[in-house]
N, C-alpha and C positions, 0 to 999 in steps of 0.2 A: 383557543385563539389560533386563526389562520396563520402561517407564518411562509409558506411556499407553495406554490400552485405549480404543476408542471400539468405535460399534454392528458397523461391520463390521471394523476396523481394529484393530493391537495396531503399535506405534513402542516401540523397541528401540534398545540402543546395536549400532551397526553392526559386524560381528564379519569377521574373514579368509573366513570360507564364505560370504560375503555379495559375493565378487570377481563372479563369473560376474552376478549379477546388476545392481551396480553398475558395470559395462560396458554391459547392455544403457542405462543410462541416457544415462551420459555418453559414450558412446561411438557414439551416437548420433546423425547432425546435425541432424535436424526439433528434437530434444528440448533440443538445445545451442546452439541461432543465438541464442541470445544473449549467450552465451560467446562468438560468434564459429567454430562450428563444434566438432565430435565433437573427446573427449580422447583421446591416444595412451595406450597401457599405464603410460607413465612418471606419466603427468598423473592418473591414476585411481589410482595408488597414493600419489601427492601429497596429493588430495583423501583418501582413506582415512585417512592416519596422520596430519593435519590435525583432522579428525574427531576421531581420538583425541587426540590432544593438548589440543584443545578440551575434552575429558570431563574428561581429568587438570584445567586448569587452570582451564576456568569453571566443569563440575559440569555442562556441556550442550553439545549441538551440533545438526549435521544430524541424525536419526536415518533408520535403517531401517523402511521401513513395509509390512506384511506386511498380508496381506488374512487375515482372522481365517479363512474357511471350506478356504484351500485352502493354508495356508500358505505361499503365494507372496511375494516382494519385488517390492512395485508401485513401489516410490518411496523416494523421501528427505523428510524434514519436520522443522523443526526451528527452535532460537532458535540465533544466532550473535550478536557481537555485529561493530556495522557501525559505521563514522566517519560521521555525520551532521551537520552544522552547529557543527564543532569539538568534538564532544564523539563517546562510546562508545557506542549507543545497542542494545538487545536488538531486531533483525530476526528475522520469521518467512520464513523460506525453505522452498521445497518445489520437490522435481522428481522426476518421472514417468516410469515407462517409459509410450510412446507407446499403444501397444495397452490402455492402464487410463486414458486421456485419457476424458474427459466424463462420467462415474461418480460424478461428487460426490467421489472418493476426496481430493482436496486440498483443498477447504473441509471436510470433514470432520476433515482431520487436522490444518488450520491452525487451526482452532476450537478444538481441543482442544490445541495447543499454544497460544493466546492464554491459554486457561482455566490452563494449567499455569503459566504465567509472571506471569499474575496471584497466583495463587490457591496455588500451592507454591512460585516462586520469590521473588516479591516485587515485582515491577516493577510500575510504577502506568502504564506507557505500553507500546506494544511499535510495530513499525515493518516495516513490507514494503517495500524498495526493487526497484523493477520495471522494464526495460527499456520506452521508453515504445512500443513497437511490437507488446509482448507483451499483446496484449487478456486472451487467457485466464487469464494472472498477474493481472493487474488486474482482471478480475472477480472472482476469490478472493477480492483484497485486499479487496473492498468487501463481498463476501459477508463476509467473518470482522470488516465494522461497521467498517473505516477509512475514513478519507477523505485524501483528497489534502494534504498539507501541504507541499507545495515537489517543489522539480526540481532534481538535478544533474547532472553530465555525467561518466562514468564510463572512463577510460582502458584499455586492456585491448586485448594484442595487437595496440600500431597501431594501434586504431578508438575514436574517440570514440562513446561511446553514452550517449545520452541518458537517463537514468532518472528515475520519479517516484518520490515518497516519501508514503507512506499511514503512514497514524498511527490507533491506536486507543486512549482511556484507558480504565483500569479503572474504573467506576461501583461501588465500593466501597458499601456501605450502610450 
């Protein structure tokens, strides 16, 4: 199901025929060190049915992000919602197959999911938590108008990792 169209981009709910390519993501370790390293088969289909249960029970998630001219799957983009300063907070996340890195493709489709969660879901805030080592994440986040709002430290497989927390409101008129 369609759920956002942008100028080169269409973000979709993520489907089964969508495996092969949501491998080349996370299955990948340049595109996952912040995971802490590439997911095994088991882990990519965790993440998948994750996704969908997300749809079932908040109405969103990661999506599938398809490049409009060649119908290809470049990537994931999407609202989740993340624990932030004791409460539930709507994050925009995105990840990338490697080979569609520096295209604009992710401030394109994070823009468009900030617009979506304003503007048809209802949130007046939304939030990027980023690995603080991942520059290219965090120049998105600044691109799609966040700023810095705090720092936690995020456990995961054994490694503490540090992450920021960007924050955007809606300017409502």
């Amino acid at each position: 199901m369609e759920i956002i169209k942008t100028e080169r981009l269409v973000l979709r709910t993520l489907e089964e025929s969508d495996w092969d390519g949501l491998c080349k993501i996370l299955q990948d370790e340049e595109v996952m060190y912040a995971y802490e390293g590439a997911f095994d088969a088991q882990e990519v289909r965790n993440w998948l049915e994750k996704q969908w249960t997300r749809y079932r029970e908040d109405g969103f998630g990661l999506w599938c992000v398809v490049e409009k001219d060649t119908g290809t799957m470049v990537g994931q983009c999407g609202i989740t919602y993340q624990e932030w300063d004791g409460k539930r907070v709507p994050e925009i996340g995105y990840l990338f197959q490697k080979a569609y890195w520096h295209r604009g493709y992710a401030t394109e489709a994070a823009i468009a999911c900030r617009e979506y969660a304003f503007h048809t879901l209802g949130f007046t805030e939304v939030y990027s938590i980023i690995r603080d080592t991942n520059a290219a994440s965090r120049k998105v986040a600044e691109r799609n108008g966040m700023k810095e709002v705090g720092r936690l430290v995020k456990h995961y497989r054994g490694v503490e990792m540090p992450h920021v927390v960007y924050c955007v409101k809606c300017n409502r008129s």
